[in-house]
N, C-alpha and C positions, 0 to 999 in steps of 0.2 A: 686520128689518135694523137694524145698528147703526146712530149716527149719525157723521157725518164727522167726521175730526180736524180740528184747528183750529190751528194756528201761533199763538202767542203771545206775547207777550215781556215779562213782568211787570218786569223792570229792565231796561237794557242790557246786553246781553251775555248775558242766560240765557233764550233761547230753551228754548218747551216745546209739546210736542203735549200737544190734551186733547182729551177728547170728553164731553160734556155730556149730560145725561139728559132727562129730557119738561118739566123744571122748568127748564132751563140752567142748572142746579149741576153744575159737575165729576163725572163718572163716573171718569174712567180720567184719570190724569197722565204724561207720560214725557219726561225729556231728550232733547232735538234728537241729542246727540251720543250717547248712547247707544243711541237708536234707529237711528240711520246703521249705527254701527258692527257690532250686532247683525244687522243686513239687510246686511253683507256679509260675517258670518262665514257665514252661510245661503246654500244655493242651494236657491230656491225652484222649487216643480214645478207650482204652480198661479198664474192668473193673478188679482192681484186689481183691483176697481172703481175708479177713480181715487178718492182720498179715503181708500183704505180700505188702503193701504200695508202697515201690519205685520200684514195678516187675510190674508197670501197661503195659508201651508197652513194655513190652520182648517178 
C-alpha cells in the first residue's frame, strides 16, 4: 500500500499533494489545482480509501 497524500503549502498560495517514500523524501508531487481539476474531468467507477484520492481506478 501506498502512502497517504499530504496537503502542503511550501509558500502562500501554492498548495501541493505529495506522498513521501519509507525515508519521507517526496515520492510523487502534484498541484492542488490540477489534481481537482483532473478528478472532475473523470468519472470514476471505483471507490478509493480516504487519503488515497486520485488511486480511484488503479
Amino acid at each position: 500500500m501506498t502512502s497517504k497524500r499530504e496537503l502542503i503549502e511550501p509558500t502562500p498560495g501554492d498548495k501541493r499533494y505529495v506522498r513521501r517514500d519509507e525515508d519521507g523524501k517526496f515520492k510523487e508531487v502534484v498541484d492542488v489545482g490540477r489534481s481537482l481539476a483532473a478528478d472532475q474531468r473523470q468519472e470514476a467507477q471505483a471507490k478509493a480509501k480516504p487519503g488515497q484520492g486520485d488511486r480511484g481506478d488503479r
